[in-house]
Backbone as a ProteinNet text record, in pm:
[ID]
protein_1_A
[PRIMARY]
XXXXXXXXXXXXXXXXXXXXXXXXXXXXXXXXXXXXXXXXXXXXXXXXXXXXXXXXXXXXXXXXXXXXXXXXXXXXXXXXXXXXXXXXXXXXXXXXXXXXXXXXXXXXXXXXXXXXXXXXXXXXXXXXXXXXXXXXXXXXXXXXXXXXXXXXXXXXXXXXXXXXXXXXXXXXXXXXXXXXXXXXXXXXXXXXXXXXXXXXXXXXXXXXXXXXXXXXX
[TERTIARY]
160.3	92.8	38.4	43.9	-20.8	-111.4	-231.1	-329.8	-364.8	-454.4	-565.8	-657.6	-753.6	-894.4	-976.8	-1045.7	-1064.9	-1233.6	-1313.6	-1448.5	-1534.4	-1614.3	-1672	-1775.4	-1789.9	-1881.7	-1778.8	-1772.1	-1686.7	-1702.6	-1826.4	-1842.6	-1813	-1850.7	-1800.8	-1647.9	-1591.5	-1432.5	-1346.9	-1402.6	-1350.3	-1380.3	-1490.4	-1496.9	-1421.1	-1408.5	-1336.9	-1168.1	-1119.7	-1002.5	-972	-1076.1	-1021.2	-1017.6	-1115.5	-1098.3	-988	-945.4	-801.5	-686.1	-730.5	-645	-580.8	-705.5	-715.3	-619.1	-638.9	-589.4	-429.4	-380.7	-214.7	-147.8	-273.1	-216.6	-220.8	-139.7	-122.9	-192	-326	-391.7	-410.2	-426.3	-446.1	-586.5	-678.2	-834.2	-787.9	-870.6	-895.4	-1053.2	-1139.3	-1259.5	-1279.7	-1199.2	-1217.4	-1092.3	-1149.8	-1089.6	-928.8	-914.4	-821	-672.1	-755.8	-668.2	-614.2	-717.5	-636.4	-485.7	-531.2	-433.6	-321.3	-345.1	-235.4	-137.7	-190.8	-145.5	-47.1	-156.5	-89.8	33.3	62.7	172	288.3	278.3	414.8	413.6	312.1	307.5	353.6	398.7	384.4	286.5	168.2	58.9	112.8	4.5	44.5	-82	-206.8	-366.3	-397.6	-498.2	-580.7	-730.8	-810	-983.9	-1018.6	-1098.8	-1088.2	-1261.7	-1338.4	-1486.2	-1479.9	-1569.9	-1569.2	-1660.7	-1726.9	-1815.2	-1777.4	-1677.9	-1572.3	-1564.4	-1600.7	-1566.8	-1430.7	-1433.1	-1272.1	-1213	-1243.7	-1167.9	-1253.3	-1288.4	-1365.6	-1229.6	-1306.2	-1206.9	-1215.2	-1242.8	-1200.2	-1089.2	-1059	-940.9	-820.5	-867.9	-744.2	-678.5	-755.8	-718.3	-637.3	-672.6	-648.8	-498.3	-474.5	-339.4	-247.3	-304	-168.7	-198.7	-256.5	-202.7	-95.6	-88.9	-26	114.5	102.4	251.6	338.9	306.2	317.6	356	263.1	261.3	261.3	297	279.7	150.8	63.7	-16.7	-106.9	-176.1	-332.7	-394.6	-556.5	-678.1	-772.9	-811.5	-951.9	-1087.7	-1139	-1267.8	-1398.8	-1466.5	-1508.3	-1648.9	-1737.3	-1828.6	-2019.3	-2075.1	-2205.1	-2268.5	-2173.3	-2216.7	-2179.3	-2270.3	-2260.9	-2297.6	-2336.3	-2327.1	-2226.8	-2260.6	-2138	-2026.6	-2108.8	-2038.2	-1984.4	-2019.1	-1919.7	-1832.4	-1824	-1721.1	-1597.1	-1638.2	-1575.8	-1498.3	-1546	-1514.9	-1426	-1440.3	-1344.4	-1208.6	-1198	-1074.3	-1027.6	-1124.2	-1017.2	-907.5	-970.3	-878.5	-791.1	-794	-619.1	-676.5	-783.8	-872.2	-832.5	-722.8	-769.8	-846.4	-941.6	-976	-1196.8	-1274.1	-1386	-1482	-1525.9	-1617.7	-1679.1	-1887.4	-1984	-2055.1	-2103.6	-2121.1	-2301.8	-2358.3	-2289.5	-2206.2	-2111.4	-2002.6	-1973	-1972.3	-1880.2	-1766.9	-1754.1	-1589.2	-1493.2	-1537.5	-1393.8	-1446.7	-1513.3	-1454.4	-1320.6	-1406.6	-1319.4	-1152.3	-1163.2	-997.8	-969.7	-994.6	-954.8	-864.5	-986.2	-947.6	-787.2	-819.6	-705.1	-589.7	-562.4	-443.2	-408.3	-512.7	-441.1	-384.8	-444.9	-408.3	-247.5	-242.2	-125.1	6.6	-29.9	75	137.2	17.8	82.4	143.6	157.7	203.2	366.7	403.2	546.8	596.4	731.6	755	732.3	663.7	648.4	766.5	689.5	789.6	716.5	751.1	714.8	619.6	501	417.7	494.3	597.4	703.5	771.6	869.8	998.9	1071.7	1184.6	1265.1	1395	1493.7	1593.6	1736.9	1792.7	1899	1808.7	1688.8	1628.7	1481	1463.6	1376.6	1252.3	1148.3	1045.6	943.6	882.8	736.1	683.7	517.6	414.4	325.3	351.8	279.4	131	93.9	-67.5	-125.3	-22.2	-119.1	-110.1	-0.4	87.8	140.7	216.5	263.6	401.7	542.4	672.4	722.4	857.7	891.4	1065.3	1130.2	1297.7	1315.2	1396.5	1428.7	1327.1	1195.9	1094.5	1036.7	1071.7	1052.9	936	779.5	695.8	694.1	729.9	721.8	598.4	553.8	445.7	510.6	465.2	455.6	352.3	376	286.8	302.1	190.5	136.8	261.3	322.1	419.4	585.8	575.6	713.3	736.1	616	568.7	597.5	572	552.6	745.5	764.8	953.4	996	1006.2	1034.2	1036.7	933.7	878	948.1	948.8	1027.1	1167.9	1214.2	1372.4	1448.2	1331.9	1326	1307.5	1157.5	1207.3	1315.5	1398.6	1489.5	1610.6	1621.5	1670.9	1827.6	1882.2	2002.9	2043.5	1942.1	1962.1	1964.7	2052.7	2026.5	1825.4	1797.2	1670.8	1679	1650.2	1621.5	1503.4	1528.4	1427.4	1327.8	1368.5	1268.7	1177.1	1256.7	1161.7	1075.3	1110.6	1012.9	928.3	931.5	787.8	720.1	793.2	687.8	577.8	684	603.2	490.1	530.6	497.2	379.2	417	333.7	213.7	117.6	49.3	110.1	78.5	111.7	119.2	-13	23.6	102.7	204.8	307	417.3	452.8	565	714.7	759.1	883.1	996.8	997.7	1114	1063.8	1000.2	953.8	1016.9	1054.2	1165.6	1069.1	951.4	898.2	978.7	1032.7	1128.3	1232.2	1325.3	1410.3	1355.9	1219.9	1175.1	1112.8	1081.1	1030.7	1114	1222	1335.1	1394	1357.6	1444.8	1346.8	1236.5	1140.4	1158.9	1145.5	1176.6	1302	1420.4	1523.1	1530.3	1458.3	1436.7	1334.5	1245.4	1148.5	1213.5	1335.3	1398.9	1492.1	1552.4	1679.3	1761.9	1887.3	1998.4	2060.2	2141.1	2208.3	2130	2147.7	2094.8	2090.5	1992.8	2013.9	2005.5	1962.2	1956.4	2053.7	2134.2	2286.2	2227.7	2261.1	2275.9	2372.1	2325.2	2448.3	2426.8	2529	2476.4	2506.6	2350.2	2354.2	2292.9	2289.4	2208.1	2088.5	2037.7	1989.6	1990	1887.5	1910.4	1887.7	1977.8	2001.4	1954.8	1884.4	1858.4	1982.5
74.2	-15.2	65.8	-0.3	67.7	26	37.7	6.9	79	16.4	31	-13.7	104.8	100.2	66.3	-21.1	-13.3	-83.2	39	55.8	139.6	129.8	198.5	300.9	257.7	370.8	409.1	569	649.6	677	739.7	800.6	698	582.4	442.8	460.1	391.2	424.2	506.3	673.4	752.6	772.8	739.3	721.1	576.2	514.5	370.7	432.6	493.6	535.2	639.1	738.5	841.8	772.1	660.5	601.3	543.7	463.9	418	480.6	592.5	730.5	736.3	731.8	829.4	650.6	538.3	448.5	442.4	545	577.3	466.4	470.6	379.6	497.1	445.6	499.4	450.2	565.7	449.2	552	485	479	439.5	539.4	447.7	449.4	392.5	343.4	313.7	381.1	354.2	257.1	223.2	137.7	26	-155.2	-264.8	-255.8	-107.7	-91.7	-19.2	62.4	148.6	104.7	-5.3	-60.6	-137.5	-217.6	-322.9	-255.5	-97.1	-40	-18.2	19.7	73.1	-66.2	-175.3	-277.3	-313.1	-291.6	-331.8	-271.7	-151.9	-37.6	24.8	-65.2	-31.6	-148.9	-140.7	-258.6	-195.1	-304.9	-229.6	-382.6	-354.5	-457.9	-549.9	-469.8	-503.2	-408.6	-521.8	-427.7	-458.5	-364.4	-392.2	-378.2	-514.3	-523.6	-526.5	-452.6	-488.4	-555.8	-632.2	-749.7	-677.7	-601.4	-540.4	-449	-425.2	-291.6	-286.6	-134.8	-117.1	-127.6	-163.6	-131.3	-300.1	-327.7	-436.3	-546	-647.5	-699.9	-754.1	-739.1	-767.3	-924.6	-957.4	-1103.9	-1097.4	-1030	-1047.6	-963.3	-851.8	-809.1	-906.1	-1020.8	-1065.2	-1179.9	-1203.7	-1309	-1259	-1150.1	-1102	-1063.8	-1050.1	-999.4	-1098.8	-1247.7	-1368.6	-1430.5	-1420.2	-1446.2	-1361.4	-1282.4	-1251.2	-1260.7	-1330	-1342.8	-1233	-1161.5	-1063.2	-1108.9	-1033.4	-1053.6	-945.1	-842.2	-799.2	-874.9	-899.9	-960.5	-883.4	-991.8	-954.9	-959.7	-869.8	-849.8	-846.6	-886.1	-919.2	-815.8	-664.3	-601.1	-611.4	-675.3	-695.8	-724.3	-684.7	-742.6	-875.5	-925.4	-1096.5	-1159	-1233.8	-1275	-1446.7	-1457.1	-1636.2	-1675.8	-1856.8	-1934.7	-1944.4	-1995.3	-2018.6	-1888.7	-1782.5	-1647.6	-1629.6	-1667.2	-1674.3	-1734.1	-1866.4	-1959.5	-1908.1	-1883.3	-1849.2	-1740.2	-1666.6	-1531.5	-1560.3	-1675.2	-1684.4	-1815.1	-1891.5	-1969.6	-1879.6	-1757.6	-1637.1	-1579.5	-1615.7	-1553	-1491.6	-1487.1	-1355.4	-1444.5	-1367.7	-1439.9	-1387.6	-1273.7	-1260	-1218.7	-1265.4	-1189.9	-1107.3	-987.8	-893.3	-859.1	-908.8	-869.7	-725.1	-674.6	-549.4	-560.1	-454.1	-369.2	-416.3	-355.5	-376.9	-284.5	-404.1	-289.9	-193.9	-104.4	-25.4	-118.1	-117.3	-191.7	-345.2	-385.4	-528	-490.1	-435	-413.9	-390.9	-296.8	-216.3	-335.5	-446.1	-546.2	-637	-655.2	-750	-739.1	-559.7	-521.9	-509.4	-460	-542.2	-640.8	-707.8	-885.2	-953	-888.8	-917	-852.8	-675.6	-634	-752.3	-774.4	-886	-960.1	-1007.2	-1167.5	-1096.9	-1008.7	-947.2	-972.1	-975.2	-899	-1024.5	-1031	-1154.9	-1127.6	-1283.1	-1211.9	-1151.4	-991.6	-937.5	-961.9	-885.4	-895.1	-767.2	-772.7	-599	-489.5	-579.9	-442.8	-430.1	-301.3	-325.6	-273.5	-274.1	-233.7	-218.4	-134.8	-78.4	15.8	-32.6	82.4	200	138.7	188.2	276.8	252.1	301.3	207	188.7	124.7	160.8	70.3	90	-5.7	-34.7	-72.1	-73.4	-157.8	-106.8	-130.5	-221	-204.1	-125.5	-62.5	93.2	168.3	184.8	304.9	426.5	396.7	454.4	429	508.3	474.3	544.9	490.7	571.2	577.3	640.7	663.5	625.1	527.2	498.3	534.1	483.3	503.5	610.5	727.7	851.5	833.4	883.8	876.4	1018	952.9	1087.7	1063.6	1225.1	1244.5	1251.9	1136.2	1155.2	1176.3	1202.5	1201	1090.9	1114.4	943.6	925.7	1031.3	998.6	964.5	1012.8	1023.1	920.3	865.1	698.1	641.5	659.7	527.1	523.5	658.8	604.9	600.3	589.3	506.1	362.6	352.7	198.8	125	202.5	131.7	157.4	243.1	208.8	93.7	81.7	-44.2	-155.2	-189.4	-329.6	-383	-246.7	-315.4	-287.3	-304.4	-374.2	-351.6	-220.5	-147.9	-154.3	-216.7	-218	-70.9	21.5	135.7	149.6	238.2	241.7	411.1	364.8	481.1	531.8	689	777	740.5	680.2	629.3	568.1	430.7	313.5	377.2	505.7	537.2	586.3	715.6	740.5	655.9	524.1	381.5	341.9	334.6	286.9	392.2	469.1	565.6	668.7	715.7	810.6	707	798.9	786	823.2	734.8	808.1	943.5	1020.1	1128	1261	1169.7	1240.1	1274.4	1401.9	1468.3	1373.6	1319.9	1199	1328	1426.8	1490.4	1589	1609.2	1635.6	1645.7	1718.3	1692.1	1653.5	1618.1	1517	1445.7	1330.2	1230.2	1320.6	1453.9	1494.6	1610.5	1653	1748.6	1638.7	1533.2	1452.9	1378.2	1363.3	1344.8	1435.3	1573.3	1656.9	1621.1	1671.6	1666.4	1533.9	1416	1339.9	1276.3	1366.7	1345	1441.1	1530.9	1643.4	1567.3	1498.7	1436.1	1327.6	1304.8	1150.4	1177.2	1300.3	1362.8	1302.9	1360.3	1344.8	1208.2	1139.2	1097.8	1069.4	1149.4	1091.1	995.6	909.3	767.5	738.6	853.6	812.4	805.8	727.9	800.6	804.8	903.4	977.1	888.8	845.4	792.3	844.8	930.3	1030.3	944.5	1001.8	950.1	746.5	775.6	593.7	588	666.6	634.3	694.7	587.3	614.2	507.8	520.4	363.7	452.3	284.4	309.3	253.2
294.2	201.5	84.1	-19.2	-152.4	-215.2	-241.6	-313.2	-419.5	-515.1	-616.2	-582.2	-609.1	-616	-712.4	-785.3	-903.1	-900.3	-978.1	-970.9	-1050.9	-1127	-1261	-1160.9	-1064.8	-982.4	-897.6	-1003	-919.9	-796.4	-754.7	-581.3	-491.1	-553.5	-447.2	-428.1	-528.5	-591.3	-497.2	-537.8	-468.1	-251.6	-291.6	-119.2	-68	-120.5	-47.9	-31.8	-168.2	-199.7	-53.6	-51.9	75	186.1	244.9	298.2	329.7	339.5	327.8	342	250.9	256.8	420.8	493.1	625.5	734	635.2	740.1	715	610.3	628.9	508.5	424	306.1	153.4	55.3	-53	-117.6	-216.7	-292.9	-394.2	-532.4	-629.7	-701.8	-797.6	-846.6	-963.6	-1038.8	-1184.7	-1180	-1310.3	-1328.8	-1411.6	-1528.8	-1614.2	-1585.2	-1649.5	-1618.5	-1739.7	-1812.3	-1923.7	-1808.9	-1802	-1706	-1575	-1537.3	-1436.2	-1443	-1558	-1618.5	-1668.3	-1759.7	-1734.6	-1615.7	-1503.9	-1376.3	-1294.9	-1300.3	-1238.3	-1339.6	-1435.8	-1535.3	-1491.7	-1493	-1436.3	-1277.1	-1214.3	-1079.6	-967.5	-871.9	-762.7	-601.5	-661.2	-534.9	-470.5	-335.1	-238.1	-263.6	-305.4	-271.6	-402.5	-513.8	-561.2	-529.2	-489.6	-460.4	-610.1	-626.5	-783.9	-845.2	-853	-903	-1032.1	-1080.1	-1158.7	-1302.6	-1262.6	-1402.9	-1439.7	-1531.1	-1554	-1737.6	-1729.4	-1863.3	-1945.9	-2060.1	-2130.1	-2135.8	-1997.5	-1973.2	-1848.4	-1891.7	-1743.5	-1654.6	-1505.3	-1410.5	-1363.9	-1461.3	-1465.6	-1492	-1665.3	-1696.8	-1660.2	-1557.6	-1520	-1400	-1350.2	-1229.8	-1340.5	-1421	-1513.4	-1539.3	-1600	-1623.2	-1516.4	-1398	-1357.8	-1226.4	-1227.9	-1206.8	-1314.8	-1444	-1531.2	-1580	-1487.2	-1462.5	-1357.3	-1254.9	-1168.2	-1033	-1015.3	-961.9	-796.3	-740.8	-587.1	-492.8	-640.7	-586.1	-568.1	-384.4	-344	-438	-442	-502.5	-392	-400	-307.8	-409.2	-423.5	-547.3	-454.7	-525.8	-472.3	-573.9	-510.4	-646.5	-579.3	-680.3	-661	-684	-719.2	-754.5	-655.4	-614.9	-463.7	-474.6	-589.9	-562.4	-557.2	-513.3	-467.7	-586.5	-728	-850.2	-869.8	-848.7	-874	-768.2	-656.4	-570.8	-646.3	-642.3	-664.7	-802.6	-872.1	-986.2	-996.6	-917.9	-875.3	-857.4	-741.3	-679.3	-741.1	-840.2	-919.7	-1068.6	-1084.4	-1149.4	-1132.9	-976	-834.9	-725.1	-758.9	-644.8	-523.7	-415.3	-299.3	-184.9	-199.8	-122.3	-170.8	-149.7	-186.9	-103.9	-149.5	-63.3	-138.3	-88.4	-129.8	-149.7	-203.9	-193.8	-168.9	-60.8	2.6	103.3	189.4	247.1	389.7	449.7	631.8	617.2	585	572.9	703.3	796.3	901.8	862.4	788.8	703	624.4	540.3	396.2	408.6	507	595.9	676.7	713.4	792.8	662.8	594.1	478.9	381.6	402.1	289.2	363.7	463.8	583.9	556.8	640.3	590.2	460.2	328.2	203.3	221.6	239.9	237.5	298.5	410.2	493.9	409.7	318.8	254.5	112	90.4	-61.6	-36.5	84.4	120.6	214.6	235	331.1	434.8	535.1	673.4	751.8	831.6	912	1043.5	1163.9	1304.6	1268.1	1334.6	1363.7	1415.7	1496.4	1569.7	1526	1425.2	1429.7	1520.1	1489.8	1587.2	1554.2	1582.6	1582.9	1603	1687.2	1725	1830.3	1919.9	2006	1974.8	1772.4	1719.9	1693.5	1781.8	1757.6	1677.2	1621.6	1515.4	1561.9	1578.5	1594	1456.2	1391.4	1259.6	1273.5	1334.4	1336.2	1463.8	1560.2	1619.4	1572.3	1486.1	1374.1	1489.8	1573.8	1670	1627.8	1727.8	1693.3	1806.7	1868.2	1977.9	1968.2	2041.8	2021.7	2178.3	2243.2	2372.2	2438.6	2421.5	2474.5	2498.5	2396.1	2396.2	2254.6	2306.9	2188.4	2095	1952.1	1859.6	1776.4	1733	1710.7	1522.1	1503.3	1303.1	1241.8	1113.7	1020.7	964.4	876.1	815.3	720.9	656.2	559.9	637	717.5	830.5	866.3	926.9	970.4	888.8	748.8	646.8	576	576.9	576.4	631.4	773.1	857.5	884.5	866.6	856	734	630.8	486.9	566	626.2	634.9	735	848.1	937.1	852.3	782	744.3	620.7	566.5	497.6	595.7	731.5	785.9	762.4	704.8	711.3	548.8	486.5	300	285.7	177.2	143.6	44.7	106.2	7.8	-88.9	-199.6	-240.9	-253	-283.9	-300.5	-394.4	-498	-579.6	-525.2	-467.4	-392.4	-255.6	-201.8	-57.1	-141.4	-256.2	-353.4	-374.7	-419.3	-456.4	-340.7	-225.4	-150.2	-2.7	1.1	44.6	-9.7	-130.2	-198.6	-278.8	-365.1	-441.9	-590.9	-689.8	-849.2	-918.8	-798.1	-833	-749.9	-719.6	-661	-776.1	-777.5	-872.2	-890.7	-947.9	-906.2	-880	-963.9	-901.8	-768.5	-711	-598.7	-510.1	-404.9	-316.5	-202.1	-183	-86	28.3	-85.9	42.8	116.1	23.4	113.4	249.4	154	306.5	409.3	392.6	463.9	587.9	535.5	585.4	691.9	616.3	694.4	831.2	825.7	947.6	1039.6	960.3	1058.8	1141.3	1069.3	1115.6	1262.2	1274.1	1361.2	1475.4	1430.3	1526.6	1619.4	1543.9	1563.5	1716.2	1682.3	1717.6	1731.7	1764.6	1786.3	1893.4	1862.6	1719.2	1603.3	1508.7	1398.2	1322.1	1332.1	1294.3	1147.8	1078.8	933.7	800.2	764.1	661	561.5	533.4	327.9	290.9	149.8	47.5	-41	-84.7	-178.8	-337.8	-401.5	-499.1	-493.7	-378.4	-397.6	-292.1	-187.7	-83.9	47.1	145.1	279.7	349.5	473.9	523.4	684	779.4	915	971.3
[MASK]
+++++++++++++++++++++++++++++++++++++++++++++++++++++++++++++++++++++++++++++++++++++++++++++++++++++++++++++++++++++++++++++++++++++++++++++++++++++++++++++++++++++++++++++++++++++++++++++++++++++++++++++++++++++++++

C-alpha cells in the first residue's frame, strides 16, 4: 500500500509517516496543501492522510481536486476540527474517511487499511498461487506450506505479482507500488530484490523474466 502523509506539523507528519513505515506500507509526506497537490497529480497513492489547515494550499481544496479528477486515491481527513458541520463538510469534498486529532495510532493504522482496500478492486486477504501463499493482513507467506522469512519489500513484490494474477508487471509499476518517491528509478532495487526472493522462494522458480517488459508469477 502507498500513502501520503500530508501535515504542516512536521514532527506529527514525520512520526505518523515512520509509523506506517514499520506497518510495511510506502509512504510519502508533504508539509504544505501545494506540494501535496503536486504529488497526488503525478502519483497513484492508495490513501492520502489529509490535514485540513495547510499552507500554500488548503486541504479542502486538495480533496476538492483530486475528487475532481477522478482519482481512486481514499481520503482520510486528519484534522483538528472536530465539529459535526466540519465533518460533514469534509466528506461532502470526497473525504471518505474522518480522524479527530488527537488520535489512537492503531485507530489511525486500522482506518488507513480499510481505506487502502477500497482504492483497488476487491481481492481475497489470501492470495494464492501455484502453491505460493500470502496472508496479506498477517503479512506472512509460505511455499507448499513451507514458511519463508521476507522482508517487507520481498513481501510487497510478491504480493504485487500474485494479485496481478499472471499479468506481466513491470519494474516500473513494483517501484510504484512498493517503494517510496524517494527511491532512485534507475536503481536496481526491484532486480536485487528479486534476486533474493527468488532464492527465498526456491526452486522451481516461479518467477519469469520478460526481458524488456517485466515479471510474471
Amino acid at each position: 500500500m502507498r500513502v501520503l502523509v500530508v501535515d504542516d506539523e512536521t514532527s506529527l507528519a514525520d512520526l505518523v509517516a515512520k509509523g506506517l513505515c514499520r506497518q510495511d506500507m510506502a509512504v510519502d509526506v508533504a508539509y504544505r496543501g501545494d506540494e501535496a497537490d503536486e504529488l497526488l497529480s503525478v502519483n497513484d497513492y492508495d490513501v492520502v492522510v489529509l490535514d485540513r489547515d495547510l499552507p500554500g494550499l488548503h486541504g479542502d481544496e486538495v480533496a476538492r481536486r483530486l475528487a475532481a479528477r477522478g482519482s481512486l486515491t481514499r481520503i482520510l481527513m486528519l484534522t483538528a476540527a472536530t465539529t459535526l458541520a466540519d465533518r460533514v463538510h469534509g466528506l461532502e469534498l470526497g473525504a471518505d474517511d474522518y480522524l479527530a486529532k488527537p488520535f489512537e495510532y492503531p485507530e489511525l493504522v486500522a482506518r488507513v487499511r480499510a481505506l487502502g482496500r477500497r482504492s483497488v478492486a476487491p481481492v481475497a486477504p489470501v492470495l494464492e498461487r501455484d502453491g505460493i501463499v500470502v496472508d496479506s493482513n498477517r503479512r506472512i507467506a509460505t511455499r507448499d506450506g513451507r514458511p519463508l522469512d521476507l522482508t517487507s519489500k520481498e513481501l510487497g513484490v510478491l504480493e504485487v505479482l500474485l494479485r496481478a494474477d499472471g499479468r506481466i508487471v513491470s519494474s516500473e509499476e513494483l517501484l510504484e507500488k512498493v517503494w517510496d518517491m524517494n527511491i532512485d528509478p534507475f536503481t536496481a532495487a526491484v532486480r536485487v530484490t528479486l534476486s533474493k526472493l527468488r532464492k527465498k522462494l526456491g526452486p522451481p522458480d516461479p518467477i519469469r523474466t520478460v526481458p524488456g517488459c517485466g515479471y510474471a508469477l
